[in-house]
DSSP file (Angstrom, degrees, kcal/mol; ACC not computed):
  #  RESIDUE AA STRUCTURE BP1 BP2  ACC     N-H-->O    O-->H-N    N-H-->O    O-->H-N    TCO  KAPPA ALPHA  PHI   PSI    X-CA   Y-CA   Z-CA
    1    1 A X              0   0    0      0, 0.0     5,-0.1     0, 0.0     6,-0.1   0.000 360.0 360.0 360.0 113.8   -2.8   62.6  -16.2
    2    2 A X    >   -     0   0    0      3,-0.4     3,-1.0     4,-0.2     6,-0.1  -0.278 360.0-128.0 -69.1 161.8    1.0   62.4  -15.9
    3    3 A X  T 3  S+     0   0    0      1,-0.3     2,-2.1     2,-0.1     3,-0.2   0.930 107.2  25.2 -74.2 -70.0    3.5   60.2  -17.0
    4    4 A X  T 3  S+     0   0    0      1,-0.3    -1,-0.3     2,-0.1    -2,-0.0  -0.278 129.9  43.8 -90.5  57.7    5.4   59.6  -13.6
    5    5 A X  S X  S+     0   0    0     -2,-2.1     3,-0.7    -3,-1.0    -3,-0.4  -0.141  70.1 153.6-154.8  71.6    2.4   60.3  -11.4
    6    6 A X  G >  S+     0   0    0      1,-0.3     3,-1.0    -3,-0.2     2,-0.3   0.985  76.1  48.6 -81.6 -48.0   -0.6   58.2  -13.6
    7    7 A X  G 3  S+     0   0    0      1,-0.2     3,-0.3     2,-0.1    -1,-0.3  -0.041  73.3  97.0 -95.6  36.1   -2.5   57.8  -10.3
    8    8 A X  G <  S+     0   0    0     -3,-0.7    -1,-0.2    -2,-0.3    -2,-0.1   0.713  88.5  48.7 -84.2 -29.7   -2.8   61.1   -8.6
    9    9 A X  S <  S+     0   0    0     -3,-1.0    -1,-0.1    -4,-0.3    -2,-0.1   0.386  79.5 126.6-116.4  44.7   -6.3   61.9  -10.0
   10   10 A X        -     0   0    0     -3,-0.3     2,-0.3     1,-0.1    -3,-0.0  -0.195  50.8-146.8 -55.0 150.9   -7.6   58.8   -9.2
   11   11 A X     >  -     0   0    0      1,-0.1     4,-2.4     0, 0.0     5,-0.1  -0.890  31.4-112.6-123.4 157.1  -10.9   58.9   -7.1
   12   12 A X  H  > S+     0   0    0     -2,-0.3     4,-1.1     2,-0.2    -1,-0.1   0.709 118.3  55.8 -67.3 -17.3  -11.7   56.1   -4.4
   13   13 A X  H  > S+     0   0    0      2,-0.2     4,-3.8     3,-0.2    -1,-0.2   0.808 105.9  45.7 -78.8 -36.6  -14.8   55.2   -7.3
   14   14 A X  H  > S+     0   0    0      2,-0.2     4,-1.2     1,-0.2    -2,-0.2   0.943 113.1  48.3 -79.0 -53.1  -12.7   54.8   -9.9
   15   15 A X  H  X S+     0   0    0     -4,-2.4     4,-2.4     2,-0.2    -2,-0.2   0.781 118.6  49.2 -26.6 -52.6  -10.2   52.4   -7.5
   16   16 A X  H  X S+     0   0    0     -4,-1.1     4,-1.6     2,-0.2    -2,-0.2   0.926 109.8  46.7 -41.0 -69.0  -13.6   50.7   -6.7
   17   17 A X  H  X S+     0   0    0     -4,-3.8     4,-2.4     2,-0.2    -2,-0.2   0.648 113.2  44.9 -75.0 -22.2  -14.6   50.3  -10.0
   18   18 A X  H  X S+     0   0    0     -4,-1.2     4,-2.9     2,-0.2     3,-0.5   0.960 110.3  54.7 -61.4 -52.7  -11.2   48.9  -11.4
   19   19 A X  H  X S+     0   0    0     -4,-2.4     4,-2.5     1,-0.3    -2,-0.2   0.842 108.2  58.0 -51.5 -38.6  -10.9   46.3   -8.2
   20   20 A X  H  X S+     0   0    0     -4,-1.6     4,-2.2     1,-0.2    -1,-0.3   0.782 111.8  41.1 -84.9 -28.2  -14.7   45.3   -9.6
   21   21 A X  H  X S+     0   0    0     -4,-2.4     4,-1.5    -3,-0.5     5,-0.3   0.772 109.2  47.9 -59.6 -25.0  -13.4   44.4  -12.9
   22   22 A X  H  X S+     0   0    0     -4,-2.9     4,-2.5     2,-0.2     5,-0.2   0.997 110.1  56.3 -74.1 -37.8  -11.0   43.0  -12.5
   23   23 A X  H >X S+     0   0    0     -4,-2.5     3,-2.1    -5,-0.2     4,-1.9   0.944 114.8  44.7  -5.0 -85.9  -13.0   40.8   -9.7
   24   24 A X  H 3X S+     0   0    0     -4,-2.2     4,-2.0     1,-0.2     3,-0.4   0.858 106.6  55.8 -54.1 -49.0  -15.5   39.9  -12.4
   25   25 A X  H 3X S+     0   0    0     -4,-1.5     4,-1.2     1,-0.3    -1,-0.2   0.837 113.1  39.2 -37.2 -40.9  -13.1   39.2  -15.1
   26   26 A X  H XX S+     0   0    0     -4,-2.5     4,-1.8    -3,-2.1     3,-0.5   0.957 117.2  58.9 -92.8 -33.1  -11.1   36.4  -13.0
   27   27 A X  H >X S+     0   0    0     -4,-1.9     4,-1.8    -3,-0.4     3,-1.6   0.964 111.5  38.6 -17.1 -94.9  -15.0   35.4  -11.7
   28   28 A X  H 3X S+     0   0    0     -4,-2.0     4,-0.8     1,-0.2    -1,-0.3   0.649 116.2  56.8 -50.2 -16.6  -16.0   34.8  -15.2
   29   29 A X  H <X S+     0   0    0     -4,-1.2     4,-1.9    -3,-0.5    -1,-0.2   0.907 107.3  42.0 -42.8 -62.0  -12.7   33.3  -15.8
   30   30 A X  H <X S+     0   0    0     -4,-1.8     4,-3.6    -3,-1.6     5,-0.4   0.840 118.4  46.0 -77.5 -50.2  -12.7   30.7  -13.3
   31   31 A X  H  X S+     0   0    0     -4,-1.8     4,-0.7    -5,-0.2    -1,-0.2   0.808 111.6  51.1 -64.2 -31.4  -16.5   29.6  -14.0
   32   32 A X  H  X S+     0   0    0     -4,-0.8     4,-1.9    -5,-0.4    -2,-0.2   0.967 109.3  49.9 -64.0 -55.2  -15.8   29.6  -17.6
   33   33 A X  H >X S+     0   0    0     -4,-1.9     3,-4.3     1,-0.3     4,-2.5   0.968 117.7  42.9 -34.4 -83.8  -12.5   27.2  -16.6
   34   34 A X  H 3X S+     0   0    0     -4,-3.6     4,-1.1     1,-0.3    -1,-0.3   0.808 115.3  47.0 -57.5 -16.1  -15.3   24.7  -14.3
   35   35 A X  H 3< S+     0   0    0     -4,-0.7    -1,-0.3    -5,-0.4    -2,-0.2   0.892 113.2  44.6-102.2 -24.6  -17.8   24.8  -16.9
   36   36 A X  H XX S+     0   0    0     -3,-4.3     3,-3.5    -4,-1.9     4,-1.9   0.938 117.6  57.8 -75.1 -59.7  -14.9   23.9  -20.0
   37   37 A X  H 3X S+     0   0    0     -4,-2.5     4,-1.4     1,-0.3     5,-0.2   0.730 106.1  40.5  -7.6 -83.7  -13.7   21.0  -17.0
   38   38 A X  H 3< S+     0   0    0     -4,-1.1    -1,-0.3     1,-0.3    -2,-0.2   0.167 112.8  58.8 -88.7  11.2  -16.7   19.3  -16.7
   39   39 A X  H X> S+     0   0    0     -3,-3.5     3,-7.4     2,-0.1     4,-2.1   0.738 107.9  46.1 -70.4 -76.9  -17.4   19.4  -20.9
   40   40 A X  H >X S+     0   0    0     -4,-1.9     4,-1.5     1,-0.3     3,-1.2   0.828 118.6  46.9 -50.9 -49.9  -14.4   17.7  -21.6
   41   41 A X  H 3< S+     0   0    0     -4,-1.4    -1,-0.3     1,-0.3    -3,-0.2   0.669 111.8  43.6 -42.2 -23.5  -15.4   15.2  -18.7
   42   42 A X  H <4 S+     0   0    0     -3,-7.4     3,-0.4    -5,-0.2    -1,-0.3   0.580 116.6  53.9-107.5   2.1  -18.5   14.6  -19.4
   43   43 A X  H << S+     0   0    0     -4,-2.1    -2,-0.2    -3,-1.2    -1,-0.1   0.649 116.0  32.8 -90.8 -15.3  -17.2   14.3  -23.3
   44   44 A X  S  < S-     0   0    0     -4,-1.5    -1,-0.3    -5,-0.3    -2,-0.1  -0.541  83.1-162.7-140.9  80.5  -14.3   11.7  -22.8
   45   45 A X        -     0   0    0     -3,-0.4    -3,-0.1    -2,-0.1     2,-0.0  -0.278  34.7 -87.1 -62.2 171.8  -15.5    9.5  -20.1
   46   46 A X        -     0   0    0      1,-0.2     3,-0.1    -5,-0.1     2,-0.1  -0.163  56.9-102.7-108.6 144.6  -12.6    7.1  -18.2
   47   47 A X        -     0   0    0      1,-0.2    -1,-0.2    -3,-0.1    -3,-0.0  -0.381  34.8 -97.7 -87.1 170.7  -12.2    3.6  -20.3
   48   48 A X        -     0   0    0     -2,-0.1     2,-0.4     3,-0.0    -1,-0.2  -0.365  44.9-150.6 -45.6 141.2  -13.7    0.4  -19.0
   49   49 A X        -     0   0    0     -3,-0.1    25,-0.1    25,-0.0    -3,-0.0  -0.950  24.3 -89.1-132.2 167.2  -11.0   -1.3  -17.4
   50   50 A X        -     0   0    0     -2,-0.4     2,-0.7     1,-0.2    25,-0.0   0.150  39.6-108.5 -58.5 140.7  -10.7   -5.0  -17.2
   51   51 A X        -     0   0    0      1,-0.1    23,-0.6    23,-0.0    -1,-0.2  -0.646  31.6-121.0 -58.8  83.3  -12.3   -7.0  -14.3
   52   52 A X  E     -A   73   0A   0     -2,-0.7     2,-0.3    21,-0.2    21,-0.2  -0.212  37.6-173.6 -36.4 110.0   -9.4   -8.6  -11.5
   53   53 A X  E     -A   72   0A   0     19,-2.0    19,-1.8     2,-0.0     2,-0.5  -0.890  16.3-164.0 -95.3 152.1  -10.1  -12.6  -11.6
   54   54 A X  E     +A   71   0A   0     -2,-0.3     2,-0.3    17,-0.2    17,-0.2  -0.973  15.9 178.8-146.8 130.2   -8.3  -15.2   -9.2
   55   55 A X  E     -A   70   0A   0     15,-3.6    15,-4.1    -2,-0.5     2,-0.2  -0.790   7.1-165.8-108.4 138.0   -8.7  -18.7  -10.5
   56   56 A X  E     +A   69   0A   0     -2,-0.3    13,-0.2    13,-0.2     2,-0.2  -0.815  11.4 166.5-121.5-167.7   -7.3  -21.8   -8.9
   57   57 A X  E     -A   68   0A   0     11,-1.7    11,-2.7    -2,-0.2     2,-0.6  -0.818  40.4-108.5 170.4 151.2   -6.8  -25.6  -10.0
   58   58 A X  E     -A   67   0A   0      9,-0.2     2,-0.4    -2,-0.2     9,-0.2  -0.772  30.2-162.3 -92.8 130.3   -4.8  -28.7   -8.7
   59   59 A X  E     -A   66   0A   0      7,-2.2     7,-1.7    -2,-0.6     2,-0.3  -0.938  12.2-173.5-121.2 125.6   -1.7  -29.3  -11.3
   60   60 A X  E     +A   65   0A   0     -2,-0.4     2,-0.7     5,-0.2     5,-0.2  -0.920  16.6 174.7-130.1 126.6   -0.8  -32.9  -10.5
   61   61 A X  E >  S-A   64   0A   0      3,-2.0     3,-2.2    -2,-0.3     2,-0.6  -0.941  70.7 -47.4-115.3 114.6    2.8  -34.5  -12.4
   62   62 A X  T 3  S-     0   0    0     -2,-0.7     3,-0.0     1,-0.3     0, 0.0  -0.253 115.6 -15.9  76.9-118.1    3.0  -37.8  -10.7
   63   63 A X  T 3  S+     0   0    0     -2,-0.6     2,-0.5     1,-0.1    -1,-0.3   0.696 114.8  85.7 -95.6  -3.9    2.7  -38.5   -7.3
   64   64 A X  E <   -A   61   0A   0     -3,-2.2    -3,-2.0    20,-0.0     2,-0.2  -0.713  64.4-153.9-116.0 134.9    3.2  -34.9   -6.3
   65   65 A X  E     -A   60   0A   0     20,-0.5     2,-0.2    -2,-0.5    -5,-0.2  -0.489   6.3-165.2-104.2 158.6   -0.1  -32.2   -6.1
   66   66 A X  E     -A   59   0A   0     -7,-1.7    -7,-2.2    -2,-0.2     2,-1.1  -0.843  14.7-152.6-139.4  99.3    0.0  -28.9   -6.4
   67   67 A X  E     -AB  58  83A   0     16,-1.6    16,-1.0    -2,-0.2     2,-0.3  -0.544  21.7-170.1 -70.4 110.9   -2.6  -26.1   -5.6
   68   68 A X  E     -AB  57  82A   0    -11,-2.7   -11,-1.7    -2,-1.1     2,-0.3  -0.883  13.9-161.1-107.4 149.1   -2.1  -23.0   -7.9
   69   69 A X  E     -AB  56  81A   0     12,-1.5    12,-1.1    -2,-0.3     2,-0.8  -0.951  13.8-163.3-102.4 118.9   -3.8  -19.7   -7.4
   70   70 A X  E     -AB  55  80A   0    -15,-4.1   -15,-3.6    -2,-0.3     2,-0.4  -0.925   4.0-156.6-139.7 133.4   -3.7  -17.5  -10.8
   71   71 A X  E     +A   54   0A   0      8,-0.9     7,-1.3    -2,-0.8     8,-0.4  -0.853  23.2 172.4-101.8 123.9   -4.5  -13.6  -10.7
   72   72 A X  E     -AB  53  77A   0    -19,-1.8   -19,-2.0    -2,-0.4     2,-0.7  -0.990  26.1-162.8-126.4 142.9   -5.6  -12.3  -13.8
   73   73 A X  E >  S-AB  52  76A   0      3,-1.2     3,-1.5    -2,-0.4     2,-0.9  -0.895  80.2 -40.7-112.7 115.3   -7.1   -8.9  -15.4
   74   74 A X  T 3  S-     0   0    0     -2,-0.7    -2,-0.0   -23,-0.6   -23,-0.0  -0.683 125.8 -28.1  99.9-102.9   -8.6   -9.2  -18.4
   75   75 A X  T 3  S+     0   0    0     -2,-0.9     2,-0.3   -25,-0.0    -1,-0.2  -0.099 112.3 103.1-135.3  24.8   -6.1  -12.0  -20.4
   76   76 A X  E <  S-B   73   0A   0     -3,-1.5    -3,-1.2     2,-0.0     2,-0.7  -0.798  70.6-140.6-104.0 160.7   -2.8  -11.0  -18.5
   77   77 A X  E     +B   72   0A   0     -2,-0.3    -5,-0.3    -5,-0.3     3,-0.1  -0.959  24.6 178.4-119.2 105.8   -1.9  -13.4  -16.0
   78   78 A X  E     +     0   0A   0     -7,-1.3     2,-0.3    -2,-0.7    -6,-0.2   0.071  63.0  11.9 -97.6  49.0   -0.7  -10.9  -13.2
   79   79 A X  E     -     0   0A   0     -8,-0.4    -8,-0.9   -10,-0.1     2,-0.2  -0.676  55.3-171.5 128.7 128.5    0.2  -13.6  -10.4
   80   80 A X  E     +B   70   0A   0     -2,-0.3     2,-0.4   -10,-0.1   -10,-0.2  -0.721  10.8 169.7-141.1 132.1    0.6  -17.2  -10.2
   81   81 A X  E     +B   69   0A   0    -12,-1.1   -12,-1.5    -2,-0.2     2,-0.5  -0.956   6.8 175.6-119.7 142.9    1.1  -19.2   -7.0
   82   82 A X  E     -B   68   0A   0     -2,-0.4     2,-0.3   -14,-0.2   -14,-0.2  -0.976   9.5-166.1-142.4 134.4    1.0  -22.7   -6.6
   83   83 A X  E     -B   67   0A   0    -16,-1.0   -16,-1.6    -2,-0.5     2,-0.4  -0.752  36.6-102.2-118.1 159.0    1.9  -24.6   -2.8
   84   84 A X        -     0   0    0     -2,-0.3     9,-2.6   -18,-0.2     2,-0.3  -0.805  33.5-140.1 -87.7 139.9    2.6  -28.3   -2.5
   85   85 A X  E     -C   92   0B   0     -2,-0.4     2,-0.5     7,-0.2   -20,-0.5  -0.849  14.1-130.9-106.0 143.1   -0.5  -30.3   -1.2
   86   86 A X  E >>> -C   91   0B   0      5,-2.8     4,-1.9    -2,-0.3     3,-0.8  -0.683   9.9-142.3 -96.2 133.8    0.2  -33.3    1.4
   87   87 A X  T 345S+     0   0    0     -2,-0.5    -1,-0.1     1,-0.2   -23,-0.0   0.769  88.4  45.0 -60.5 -31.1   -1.4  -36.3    0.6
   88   88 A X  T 345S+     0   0    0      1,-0.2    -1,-0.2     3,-0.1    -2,-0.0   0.385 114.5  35.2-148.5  58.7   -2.2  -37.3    3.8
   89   89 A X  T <45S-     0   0    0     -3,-0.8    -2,-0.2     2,-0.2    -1,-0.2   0.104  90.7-126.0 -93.5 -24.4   -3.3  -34.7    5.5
   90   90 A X  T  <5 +     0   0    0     -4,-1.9     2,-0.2     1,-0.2    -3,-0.1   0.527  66.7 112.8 102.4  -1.8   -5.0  -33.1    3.2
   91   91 A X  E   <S-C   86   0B   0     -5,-0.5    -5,-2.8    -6,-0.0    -1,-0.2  -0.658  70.9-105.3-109.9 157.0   -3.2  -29.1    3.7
   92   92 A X  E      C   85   0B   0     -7,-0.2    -7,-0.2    -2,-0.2   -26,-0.0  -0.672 360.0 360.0 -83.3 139.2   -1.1  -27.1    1.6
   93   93 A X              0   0    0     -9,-2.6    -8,-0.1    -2,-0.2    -1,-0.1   0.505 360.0 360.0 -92.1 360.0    2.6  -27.4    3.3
């Protein structure tokens, strides 16, 4: 084998037989890859995460009602909404 000719006595088996390592090599690569995946997954499962509540209650100061709505996860208050209620009708305006 020469330097500036390395493949001139190459045979089509030998061509064969690299292209079929190298195949297997990135084969076993890639399965080796899914099978390290699905370790580490099944080794640090995904944390709990806190439960979405929505709460209401009537806030009244004085004469004047209020309905509030309050979105929480966990013990953060994401949301609060609160409408004026008409006394006499009965409805949120």
């Amino acid at each position: 084998m020469r330097i500036r000719k390395p493949f001139t006595d190459w045979t089509v088996e030998s061509s064969i037989g690299l292209l079929a390592i190298i195949t297997i090599i990135i084969t076993g690569a890639l399965i080796a890859g899914i099978i390290g995946l699905c370790a580490y997954e099944l080794s640090h499962p995904e944390p709990v995460m806190p439960k979405q509540t929505v709460s209401q209650y009537l806030d009244k100061q004085g004469d004047v009602k209020r309905l509030c709505l309050v979105y929480k996860t966990g013990d953060h208050v994401d949301a609060l909404s609160c409408d004026l209620v008409d006394d006499i009708t009965g409805g949120v305006k």
